[in-house]
C-alpha positions as CSV (number, residue, x, y, z in Angstrom):
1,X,0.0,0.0,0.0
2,X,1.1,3.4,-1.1
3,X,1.9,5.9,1.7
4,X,-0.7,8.2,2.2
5,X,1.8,11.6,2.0
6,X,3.1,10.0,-1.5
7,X,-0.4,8.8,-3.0
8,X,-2.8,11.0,-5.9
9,X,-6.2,11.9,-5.3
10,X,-6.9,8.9,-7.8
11,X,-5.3,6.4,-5.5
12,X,-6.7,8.1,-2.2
13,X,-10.3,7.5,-4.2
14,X,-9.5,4.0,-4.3
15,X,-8.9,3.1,-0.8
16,X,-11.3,1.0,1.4
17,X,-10.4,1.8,5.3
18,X,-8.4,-0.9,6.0
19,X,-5.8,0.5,3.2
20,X,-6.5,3.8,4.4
21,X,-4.9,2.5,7.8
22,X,-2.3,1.4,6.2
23,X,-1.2,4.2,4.2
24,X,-1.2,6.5,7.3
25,X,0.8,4.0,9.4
26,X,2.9,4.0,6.3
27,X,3.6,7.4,6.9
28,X,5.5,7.4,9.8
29,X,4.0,10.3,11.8
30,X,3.7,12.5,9.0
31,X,0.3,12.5,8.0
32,X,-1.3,16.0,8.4
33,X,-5.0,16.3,9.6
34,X,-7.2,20.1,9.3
35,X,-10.6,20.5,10.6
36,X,-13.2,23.3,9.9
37,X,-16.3,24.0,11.3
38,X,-19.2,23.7,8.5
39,X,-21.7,25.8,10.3
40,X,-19.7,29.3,9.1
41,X,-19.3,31.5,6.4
42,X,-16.4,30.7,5.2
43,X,-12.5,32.3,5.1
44,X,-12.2,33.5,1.6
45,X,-16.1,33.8,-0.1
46,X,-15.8,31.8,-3.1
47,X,-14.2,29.0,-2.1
48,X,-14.9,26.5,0.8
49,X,-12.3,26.3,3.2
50,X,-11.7,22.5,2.9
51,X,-10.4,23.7,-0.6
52,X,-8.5,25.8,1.3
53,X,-6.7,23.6,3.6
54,X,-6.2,21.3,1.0
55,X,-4.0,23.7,-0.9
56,X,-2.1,24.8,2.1
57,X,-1.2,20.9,2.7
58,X,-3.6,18.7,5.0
59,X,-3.5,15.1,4.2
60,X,-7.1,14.4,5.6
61,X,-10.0,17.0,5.9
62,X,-12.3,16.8,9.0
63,X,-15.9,19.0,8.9
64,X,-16.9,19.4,12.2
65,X,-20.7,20.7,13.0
66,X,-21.4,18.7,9.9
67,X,-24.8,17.1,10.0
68,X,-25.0,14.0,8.3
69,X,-28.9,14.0,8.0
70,X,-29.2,17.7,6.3
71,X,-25.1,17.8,4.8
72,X,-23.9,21.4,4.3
73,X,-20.6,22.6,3.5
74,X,-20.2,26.4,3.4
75,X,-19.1,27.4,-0.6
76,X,-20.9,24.3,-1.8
77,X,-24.0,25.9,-1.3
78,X,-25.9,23.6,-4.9
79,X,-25.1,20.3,-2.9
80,X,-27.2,21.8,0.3
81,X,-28.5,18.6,1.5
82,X,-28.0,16.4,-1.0
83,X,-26.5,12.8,-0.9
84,X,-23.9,13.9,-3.2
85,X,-22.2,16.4,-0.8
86,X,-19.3,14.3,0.1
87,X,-18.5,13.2,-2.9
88,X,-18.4,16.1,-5.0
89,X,-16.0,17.7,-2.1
90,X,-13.8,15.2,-2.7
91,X,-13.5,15.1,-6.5
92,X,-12.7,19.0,-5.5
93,X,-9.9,18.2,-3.5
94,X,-8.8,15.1,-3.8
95,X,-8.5,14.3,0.2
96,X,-10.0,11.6,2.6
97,X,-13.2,13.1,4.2
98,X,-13.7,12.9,8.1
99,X,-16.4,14.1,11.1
100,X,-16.9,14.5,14.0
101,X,-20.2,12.1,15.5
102,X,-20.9,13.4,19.4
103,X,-21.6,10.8,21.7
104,X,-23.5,13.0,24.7
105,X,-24.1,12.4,28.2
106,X,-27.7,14.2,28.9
107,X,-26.9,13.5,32.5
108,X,-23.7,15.2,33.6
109,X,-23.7,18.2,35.1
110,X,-21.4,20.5,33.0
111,X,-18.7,23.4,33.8
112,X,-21.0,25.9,31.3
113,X,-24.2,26.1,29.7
114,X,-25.0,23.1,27.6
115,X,-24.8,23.5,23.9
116,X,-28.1,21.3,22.2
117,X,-27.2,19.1,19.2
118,X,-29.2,18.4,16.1
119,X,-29.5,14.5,15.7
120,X,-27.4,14.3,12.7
121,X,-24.4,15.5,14.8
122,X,-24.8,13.1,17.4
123,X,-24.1,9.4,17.6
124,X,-26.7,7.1,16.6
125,X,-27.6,4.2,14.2
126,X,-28.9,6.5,11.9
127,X,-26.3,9.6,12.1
128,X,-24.0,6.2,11.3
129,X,-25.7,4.9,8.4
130,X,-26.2,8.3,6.5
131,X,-22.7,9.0,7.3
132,X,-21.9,5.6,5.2
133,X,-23.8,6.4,2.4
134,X,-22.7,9.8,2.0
135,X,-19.2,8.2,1.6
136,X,-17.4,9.6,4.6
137,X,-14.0,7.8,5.1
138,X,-13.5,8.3,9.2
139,X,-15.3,9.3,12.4
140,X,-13.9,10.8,14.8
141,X,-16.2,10.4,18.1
142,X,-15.1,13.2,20.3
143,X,-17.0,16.2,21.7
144,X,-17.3,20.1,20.9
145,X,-17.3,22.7,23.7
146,X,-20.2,22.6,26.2
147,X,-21.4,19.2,24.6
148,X,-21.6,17.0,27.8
149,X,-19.9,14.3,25.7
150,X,-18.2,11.4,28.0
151,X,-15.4,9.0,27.9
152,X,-17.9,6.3,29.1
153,X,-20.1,7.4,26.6
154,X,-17.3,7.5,23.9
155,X,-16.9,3.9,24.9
156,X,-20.0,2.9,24.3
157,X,-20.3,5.1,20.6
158,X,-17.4,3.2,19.6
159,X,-18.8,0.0,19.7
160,X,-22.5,1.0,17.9
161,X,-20.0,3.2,15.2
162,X,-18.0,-0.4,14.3
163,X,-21.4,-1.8,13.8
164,X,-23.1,0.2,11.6
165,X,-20.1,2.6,9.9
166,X,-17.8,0.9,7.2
167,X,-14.8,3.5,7.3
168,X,-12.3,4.1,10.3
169,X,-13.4,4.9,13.5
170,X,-11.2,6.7,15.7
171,X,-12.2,8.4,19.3
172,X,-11.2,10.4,21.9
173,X,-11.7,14.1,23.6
174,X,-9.5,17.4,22.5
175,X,-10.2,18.8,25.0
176,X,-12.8,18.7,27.9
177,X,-16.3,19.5,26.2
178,X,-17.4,21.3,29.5
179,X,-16.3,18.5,31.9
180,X,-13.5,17.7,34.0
181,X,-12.8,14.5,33.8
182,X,-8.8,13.5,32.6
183,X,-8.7,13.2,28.8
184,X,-5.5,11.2,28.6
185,X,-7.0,8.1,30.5
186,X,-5.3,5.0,29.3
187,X,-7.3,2.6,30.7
188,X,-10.4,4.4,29.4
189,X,-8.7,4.5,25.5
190,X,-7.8,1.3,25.5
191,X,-11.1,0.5,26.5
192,X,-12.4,2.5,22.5
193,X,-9.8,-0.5,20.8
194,X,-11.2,-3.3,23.2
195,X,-14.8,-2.3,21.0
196,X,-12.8,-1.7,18.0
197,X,-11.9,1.2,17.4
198,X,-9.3,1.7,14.7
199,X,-7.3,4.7,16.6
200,X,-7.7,6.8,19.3
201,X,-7.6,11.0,19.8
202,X,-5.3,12.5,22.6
203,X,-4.6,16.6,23.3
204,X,-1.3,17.7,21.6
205,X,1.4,18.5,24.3
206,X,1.1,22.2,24.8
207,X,-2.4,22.0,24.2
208,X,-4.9,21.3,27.5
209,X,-3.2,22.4,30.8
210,X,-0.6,19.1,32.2
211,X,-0.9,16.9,29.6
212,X,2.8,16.0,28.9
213,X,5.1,13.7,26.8
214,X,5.6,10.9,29.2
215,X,2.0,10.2,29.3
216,X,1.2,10.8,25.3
217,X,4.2,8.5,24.8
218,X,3.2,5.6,27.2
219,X,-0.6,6.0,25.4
220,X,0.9,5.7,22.0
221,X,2.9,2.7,22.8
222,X,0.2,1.3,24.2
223,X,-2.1,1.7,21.4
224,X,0.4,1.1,18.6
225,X,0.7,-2.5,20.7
226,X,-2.7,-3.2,19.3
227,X,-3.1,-2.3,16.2
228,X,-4.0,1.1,16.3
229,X,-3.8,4.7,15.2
230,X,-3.0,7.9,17.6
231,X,-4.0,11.4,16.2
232,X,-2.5,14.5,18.7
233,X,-4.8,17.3,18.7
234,X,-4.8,21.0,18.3
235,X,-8.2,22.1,19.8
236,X,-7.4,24.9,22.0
237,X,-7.8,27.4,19.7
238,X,-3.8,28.0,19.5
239,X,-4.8,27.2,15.9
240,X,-4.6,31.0,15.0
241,X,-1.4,31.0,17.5
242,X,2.2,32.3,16.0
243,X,4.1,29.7,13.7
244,X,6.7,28.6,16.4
245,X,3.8,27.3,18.9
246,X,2.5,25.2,16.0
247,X,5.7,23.9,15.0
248,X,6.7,22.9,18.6
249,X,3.6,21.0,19.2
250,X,4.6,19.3,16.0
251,X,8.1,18.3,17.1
252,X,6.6,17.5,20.6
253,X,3.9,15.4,18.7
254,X,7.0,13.6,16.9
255,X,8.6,12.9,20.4
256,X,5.9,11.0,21.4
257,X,5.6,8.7,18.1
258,X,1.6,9.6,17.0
259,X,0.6,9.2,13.6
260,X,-1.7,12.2,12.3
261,X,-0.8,16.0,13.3
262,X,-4.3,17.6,13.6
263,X,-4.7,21.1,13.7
264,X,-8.4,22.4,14.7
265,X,-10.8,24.9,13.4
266,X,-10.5,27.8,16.1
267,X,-9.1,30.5,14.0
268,X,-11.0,32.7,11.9
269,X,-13.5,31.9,9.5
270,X,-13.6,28.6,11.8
271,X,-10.7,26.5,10.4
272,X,-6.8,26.5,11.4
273,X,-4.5,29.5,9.9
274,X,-3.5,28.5,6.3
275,X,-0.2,29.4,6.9
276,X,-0.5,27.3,10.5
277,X,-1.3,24.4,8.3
278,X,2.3,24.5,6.2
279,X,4.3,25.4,9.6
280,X,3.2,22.4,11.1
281,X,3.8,20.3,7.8
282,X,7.0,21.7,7.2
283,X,8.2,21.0,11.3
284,X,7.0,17.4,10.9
285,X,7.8,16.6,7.3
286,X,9.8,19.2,5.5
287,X,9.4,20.7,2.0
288,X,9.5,18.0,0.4
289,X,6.2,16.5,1.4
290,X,4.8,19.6,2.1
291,X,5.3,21.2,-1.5
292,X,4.1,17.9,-2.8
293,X,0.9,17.7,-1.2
294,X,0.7,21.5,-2.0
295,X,1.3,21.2,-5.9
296,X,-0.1,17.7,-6.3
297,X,-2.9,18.1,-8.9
298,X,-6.5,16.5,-8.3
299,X,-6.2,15.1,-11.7
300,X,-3.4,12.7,-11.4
């Protein structure tokens, strides 16, 4: 299997999730991940700011806010809640399509005012299934801000996700979605691969307050040891932060071995910095791979 930093939008197209998985682990921790939130105008009118992110070098897009019942992506306003949604963002860029699915606790009593989700943002057999036919490639079962959403709940998502979701399933909090519980709970992520999960989500270093390298590292090894797939996360806002912060959480995401950079959708116009996007490609991969995934066009 191809690597995913060296393969064309043709061969990306081709790929089930098992070779998906493959071609990031093929990689070697160099695989870059950029999310945007869907429910916003987007940066540049004109354009949609996955488009965007492509160009500036992300490997994988995530929409976050997306709702897989009524689809809409900001700049691809003709495909407004059509089937076809996913599909035609992808023969636009060229790049494997991810979401975020909530998985909410109704009963825990949170740090602010609870934010209310539509149903096709939150976990359930049928957010699942529409998110299959609409031909997204992963799910990433984590909670926004104020969302209530659990790592016992998270748990429990994973297992209904492997069941009725064909892609990659990968889960985890970036941050603490209005709760205080610890986020970089090993027994509680190993618990997401004991129901299958493909991968797992923990806070970049430098990110959430005391999470440090010696615990990311003894999470990735742990997870690596079965099989699966870490992604370090930028959702702190620190998206829109000066280049050196996002090129040190790069290096620091390298110490710790994961294998997809993510960088989050808290700047404005609701996705990362452009120019955020190449600083941490270039920290983690150089110009090589950077420029190529830059330049590479959606026809080859």
């Amino acid at each position: 299997m191809k690597r995913l930093i060296s393969a064309s939008a043709s061969e990306i197209n081709q790929m089930n999730a098992s070779q998906l998985k493959q071609a990031i682990f093929a990689s070697e921790g160099r695989t870059i991940v950029a999310e945007t939130v869907v429910t916003s105008p987007p940066l540049i009118q004109g354009l949609s700011n996955p488009e965007v992110m492509a160009t500036f070098g992300a490997d994988i897009i995530v929409l976050n806010e997306l709702d897989v019942l009524n689809p809409e992506i900001p700049g691809l306003e003709t495909f407004a809640g059509s089937k076809t949604i996913i599909q035609e963002l992808k023969r636009l860029i060229g790049r494997p399509i991810a979401i975020n699915l909530e998985p909410v606790d109704e009963n825990q009593e949170l740090l602010e005012t609870r934010v209310t989700l539509n149903p096709g943002r939150l976990v359930s057999k049928e957010s699942l299934e529409a998110a299959d036919e609409l031909g997204v490639d992963m799910i990433l079962l984590t909670g926004n801000p104020a969302t209530g959403v659990t790592m016992s709940a998270i748990r429990e998502a994973v297992k209904l996700a492997k069941a009725h979701f064909s892609g990659l399933v990968l889960a985890g909090k970036m941050h603490g979605a209005g709760l205080t519980e610890s986020i970089v709970d090993e027994e509680a992520l190993l618990g997401f691969m004991d129901e299958g999960a493909d991968g797992v989500l923990v806070p970049a270093v430098n990110t959430v307050p005391g999470v440090n390298e010696r615990e990311n590292h003894g999470v990735t090894k742990s997870i690596h040891a079965r099989g699966g797939l870490v992604m370090a996360t930028i959702g702190t806002s620190q998206e829109s932060a000066q280049a050196s912060v996002i090129e040190a959480i790069g290096l620091s995401n390298k110490r710790v071995g994961v294998d997809l950079h993510h960088i989050g959708d808290g700047a404005y116009g609701r996705m990362p910095d452009p120019e955020n996007i190449t600083a941490l490609s270039l920290a983690v991969r150089g110009k090589r791979h950077t420029y190529f995934r830059m330049a590479q066009s959606i026809n080859r």
